[in-house]
C-alpha positions in Angstrom: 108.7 90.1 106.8 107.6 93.5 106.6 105.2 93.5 103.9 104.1 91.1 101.4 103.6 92.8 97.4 101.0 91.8 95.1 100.7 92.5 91.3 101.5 95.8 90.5 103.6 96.9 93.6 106.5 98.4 93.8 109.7 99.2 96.0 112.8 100.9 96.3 111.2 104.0 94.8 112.4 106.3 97.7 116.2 105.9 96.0 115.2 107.0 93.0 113.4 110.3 94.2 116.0 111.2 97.0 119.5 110.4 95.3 120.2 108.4 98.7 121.4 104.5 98.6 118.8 102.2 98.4 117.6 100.4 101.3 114.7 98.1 100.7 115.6 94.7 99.7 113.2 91.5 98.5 112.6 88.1 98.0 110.5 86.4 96.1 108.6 83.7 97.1 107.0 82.7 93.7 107.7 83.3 89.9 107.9 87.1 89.7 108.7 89.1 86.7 109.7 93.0 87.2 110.9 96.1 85.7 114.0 97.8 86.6 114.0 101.3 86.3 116.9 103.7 86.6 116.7 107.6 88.1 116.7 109.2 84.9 113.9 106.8 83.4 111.6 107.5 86.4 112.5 111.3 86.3 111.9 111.8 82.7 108.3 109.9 83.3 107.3 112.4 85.8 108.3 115.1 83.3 106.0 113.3 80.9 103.5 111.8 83.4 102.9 114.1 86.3 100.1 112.0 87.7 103.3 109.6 88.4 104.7 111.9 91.0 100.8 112.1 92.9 100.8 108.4 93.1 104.4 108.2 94.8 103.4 110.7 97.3 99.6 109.1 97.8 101.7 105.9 98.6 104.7 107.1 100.3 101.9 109.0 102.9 100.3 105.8 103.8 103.6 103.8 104.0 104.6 106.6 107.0 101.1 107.1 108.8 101.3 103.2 108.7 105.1 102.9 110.0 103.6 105.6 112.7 101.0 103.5 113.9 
């Protein structure tokens, strides 16, 4: 286990942003329910929501100082 989500996380956004294949994987270990988005769906929500893109870095920077430490 490399991490344990709560309500309201999210993965598997670094495919979306870098046009690479995705790499993180999941299981769930309760009833979950989640939203599926596609490239263009994020993309055209940054256009919209630019405050989405400083969120993804804010989280993206603590997910590599904490992989550093």
């Amino acid at each position: 286990v490399l991490r344990t989500l709560r309500p309201g996380d999210y993965f598997g956004e670094m495919a979306l942003i870098d046009d690479y294949v995705r790499t993180a994987s999941v299981v769930a270990n309760s009833r979950t329910e989640v939203l599926s988005l596609d490239q263009w769906n994020l993309r055209e929500e940054i256009r919209k929501y630019p405050v989405i893109a400083v969120e993804l870095l804010q989280i993206l920077g603590r997910r590599l100082r904490a992989a550093e430490q």
